[in-house]
Phi, psi and omega in degrees: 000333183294328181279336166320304163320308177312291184290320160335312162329289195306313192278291195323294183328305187314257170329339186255000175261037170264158169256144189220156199211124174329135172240349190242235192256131203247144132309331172278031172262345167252024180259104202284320189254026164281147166284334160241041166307309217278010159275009159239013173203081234249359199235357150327146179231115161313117177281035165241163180262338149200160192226163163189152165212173203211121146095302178271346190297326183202133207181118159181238170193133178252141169219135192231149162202089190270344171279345200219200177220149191268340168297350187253016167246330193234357172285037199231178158255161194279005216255317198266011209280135172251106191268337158335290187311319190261336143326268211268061149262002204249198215179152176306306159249141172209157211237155165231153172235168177197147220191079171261152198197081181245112169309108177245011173204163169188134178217144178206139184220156189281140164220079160103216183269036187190176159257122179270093204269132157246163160181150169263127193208147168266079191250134148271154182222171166165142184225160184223146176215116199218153170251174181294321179343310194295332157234023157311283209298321176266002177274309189268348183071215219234354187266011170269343183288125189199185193324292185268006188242069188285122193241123193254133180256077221257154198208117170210132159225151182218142196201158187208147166224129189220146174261139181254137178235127191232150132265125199224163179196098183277099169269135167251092207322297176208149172011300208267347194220137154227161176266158155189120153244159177206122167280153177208142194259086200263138189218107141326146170229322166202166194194135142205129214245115174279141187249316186204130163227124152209121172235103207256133176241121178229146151273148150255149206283021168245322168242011168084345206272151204255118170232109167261133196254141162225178170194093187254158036011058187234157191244164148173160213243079165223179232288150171285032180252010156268129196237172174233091163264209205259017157216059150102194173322107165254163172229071219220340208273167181273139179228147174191153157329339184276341210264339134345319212222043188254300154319068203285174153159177222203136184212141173228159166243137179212165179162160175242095181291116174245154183224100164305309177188170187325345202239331191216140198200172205195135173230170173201155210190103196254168158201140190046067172265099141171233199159160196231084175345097194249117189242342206239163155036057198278183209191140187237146165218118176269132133227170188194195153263165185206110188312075147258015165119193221317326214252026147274117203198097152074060176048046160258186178212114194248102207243090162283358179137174148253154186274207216244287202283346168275343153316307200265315158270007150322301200254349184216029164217121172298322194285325203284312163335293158325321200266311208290300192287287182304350151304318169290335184265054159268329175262357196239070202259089200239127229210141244205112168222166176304145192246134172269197198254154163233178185224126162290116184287176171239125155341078167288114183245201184177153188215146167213130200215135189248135147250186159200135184273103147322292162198173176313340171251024192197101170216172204228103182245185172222155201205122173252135190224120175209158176241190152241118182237185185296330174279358188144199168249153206233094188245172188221168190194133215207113161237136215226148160237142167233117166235174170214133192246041203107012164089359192227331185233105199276135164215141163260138164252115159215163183241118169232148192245135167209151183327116191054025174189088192282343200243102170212105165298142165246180185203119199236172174217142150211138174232128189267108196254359205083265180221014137240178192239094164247141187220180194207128171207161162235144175248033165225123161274311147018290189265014144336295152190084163217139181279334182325303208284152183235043194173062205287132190207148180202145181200139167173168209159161176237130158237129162337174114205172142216137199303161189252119207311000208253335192242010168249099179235113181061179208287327190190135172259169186305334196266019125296123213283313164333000000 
C-alpha cells in the first residue's frame, strides 16, 4: 500500500507544476479573431499574415466531477464531513478528469492560399474512475454483503505528462470550402495505466466467512530520478534534461470547414488521433492475495473468526499481536517490478459544429463534442454567440450541456490591441466561487498577430471561411 501511496504522490506532483488549458469545450473557440480557435478546428481560416507567442499564449484549466459538487470534497470539517450523504450522491461509476495544456511556444505565417503553423506545448491528461462499492464499503462495512449482494470495488486511474511538438497547415481551398491538418511529434515524461484494480467482497451464507479476492495492476513510465530498489520507489536517480525526451510517440489533428452560403457553414473536426510508446524506466505495481497459511483457500483470503484464546492474545501479547498483523499483510501482497514497454492513447475527440452568420460582427452556432477516455465516451452538446464591437472587442457565449452536469454557461473577451490579442475566458461561470459546480474551467493569454490588410475591413467579412 506505501508503493501505491507513492506512486500516487509522484503523479499528482507531477501533473500540479503544470499550467492548464482547456481541452474539451472552450469559448475562446468562438472568439472568431483568437489565433487558438484552432486548437479545436485545426481547419480555421485566420484573418492574419502572421500571429506568434512565447510562454504567455495560453494558459489555463480544466476539471470535471460531473457526480459530485466539490464542496462535498474540500468544504468540510472532518467532524461535519457526511460520508452517508456523499455515498449515496454518487452513481455505479464515477470519474474525476483533469485536462492541461501550456502553450510554451507558437508561430504561425500565410503560406500561399493557407497557414504554416508551429508550436510547442506542455500537456497533461488524466482520469480517475471509481464506483459507489468504494464508499458503500466504508460507510456499511461487510454489512450489505450477502449471498446475492457480493460487493466489488473497482478503481482507476489513468494519466500522461508529455511534451508535444506540432506542425499544421491550413488551406482555403476555394470560397465555400477549407482543410487543416497538423502533425504532432510526442516525448513522454510520465504515464499511469491501470490495467485491473479490482477487489470483491462475499460472505458465505452458511458459514459467515468473510471472503476476499483482489487482483491489481497498474503499469507506469517515470523520469530516471525515480529509481525502484529494494526499499521501494526512491528518488535518487540522475535526472537531465534528455529524460524529457526518451518516450516517443505521434498524433494528429484534421478538420473541414464548408461556408454554405454568406449566412450559413458547418464545420468537422478529430483532434489528438495517435499515442505514446512508453520505453524508458516502465514500472508495475502488483497485488494479488497470497497462499501465506490458514486463512487462504483457492486464491481468496478466508476469515471465519477467531477463537477465544487468539483473541486473547491478540490483545494483551504485544509480540503475538505484532506477529498476527505481519502475517496479514503477507497475504495482501502488494509489489513494485520491471515493467516490458508499453503503449498509451491520446483522449481522442471530435466536433460537428453548424453556424449562422447573422452579419458580420454576429454569429451563432450550435456543437455537438465528444471525447473517448479511458471511462468511455464523453459527449457535450453546445450552443455559442461569437460578436464583435469597434473592430477592437471580441465577446463569446455558451450554455454546454454534459453528462451529469446540464446546465454551465461560459463566457470568453478578447480585445484586439494593435498587434496583440489578449483574452479571457471560463465555459463554467458559475464555478467561480461556488462549491456547486462540477466542472471548473479558466483560460487565458496573450498573442502577437498581424492582420492580413486584404481581409481587415470592419472586423472580418462574411466570406471568412471561420
Amino acid at each position: 500500500m506505501k508503493e501505491l501511496n507513492r506512486l500516487f504522490l509522484v503523479l499528482a506532483i507531477i501533473m500540479a507544476v503544470a499550467t492548464a488549458k482547456a481541452q474539451d469545450v472552450s469559448p475562446v473557440a468562438f472568439l472568431r479573431m483568437n489565433p487558438y480557435q484552432t486548437n479545436t478546428n485545426v481547419a480555421t481560416d485566420l484573418p492574419y499574415t502572421c500571429y506568434f507567442s512565447v510562454g504567455m499564449g495560453n494558459f489555463g484549466a480544466n476539471v470535471q466531477y460531473p457526480r459530485f459538487r466539490l464542496r462535498d470534497l474540500f468544504n468540510f470539517s472532518f467532524e461535519d464531513f457526511d460520508l452517508i450523504g456523499f455515498a449515496k450522491g454518487l452513481s455505479d461509476q464515477n470519474s474525476i478528469s483533469l485536462n492541461m495544456n501550456e502553450n510554451l511556444w507558437t508561430f504561425g505565417h500565410k503560406v500561399g492560399s493557407g497557414m504554416l503553423s508551429f508550436s510547442h506545448n506542455y500537456r497533461v491528461q488524466a482520469t480517475s474512475e471509481f464506483g459507489y462499492s468504494l464508499f458503500s464499503l466504508l460507510v456499511y462495512g461487510t454489512s450489505l454483503i450477502g449471498e446475492d449482494n457480493a460487493t466489488t470495488v473497482n478503481f482507476g486511474i489513468n494519466g500522461q505528462a508529455y511534451h508535444e511538438y506540432a506542425v499544421g497547415y491550413q488551406l482555403r481551398i476555394n470560397k465555400h470550402l477549407s482543410i487543416g491538418t497538423r502533425a504532432k511529434l510526442l516525448f513522454g515524461i510520465a504515464n499511469i495505466k491501470t490495467e485491473s484494480f479490482e477487489m470483491s467482497f462475499f460472505n458465505d451464507p452458511d458459514t459467515y466467512a468473510l471472503h476476499i479476492r483482489e487482483n491489481i495492476g497498474i503499469r507506469f513510465s517515470l523520469p530516471r530520478l525515480f529509481q525502484l530498489t529494494d526499499d521501494g520507489l526512491t528518488m535518487n536517480g540522475p535526472f537531465g534534461l534528455a529524460d524529457f525526451y526518451h518516450n516517443t510517440g505521434i498524433g494528429f489533428d484534421v478538420a473541414v470547414n464548408y461556408r454554405i452560403n454568406d449566412r450559413f457553414s458547418v464545420a468537422t473536426a478529430v483532434s489528438d488521433l495517435g499515442f505514446i510508446n512508453w520505453s524508458q524506466n516502465n514500472m508495475q505495481l502488483v497485488g494479488n492475495v497470497s497462499d501465506a497459511g490458514q486463512f487462504y483457500d483457492d486464491g481468496s483470503f478466508v476469515f471465519e473468526g477467531l477463537s477465544t484464546d487468539e483473541l486473547q492474545m491478540i490483545i494483551s501479547d504485544k509480540s503475538y499481536r505484532r506477529m498476527f498483523l505481519d502475517t496479514l499483510k503477507q497475504y495482501f501482497d502488494f509489489r513494485t517490478e520491471i515493467s516490458d514497454d508499453y503503449r498509451s492513447s491520446l483522449p481522442t475527440s471530435f466536433l460537428l459544429r453548424g453556424s449562422f452568420d447573422l452579419n458580420e460582427h454576429n454569429r451563432f452556432s450550435a456543437q455537438f463534442q465528444g471525447c473517448f477516455r479511458s471511462d468511455g465516451f464523453r459527449p457535450a452538446v453546445t450552443l455559442a454567440y461569437g460578436g464583435s464591437f469597434f473592430d477592437k472587442i471580441e465577446v463569446s457565449g455558451t450554455y454546454t450541456m454534459m453528462r451529469g452536469s446540464l446546465v454551465n454557461i461560459g463566457v470568453g473577451v478578447g480585445f484586439n490591441l494593435g498587434a496583440f490579442h489578449i483574452y479571457g475566458a471560463t465555459s463554467n461561470l458559475f464555478s467561480i466561487n461556488t462549491g456547486n459546480s462540477k466542472w471548473r474551467d479558466i483560460q487565458a493569454g496573450i498573442v502577437f498577430n498581424l492582420w492580413d490588410k486584404d481581409r481587415q475591413k470592419g472586423s472580418y467579412a462574411p466570406s471568412y471561411l471561420n
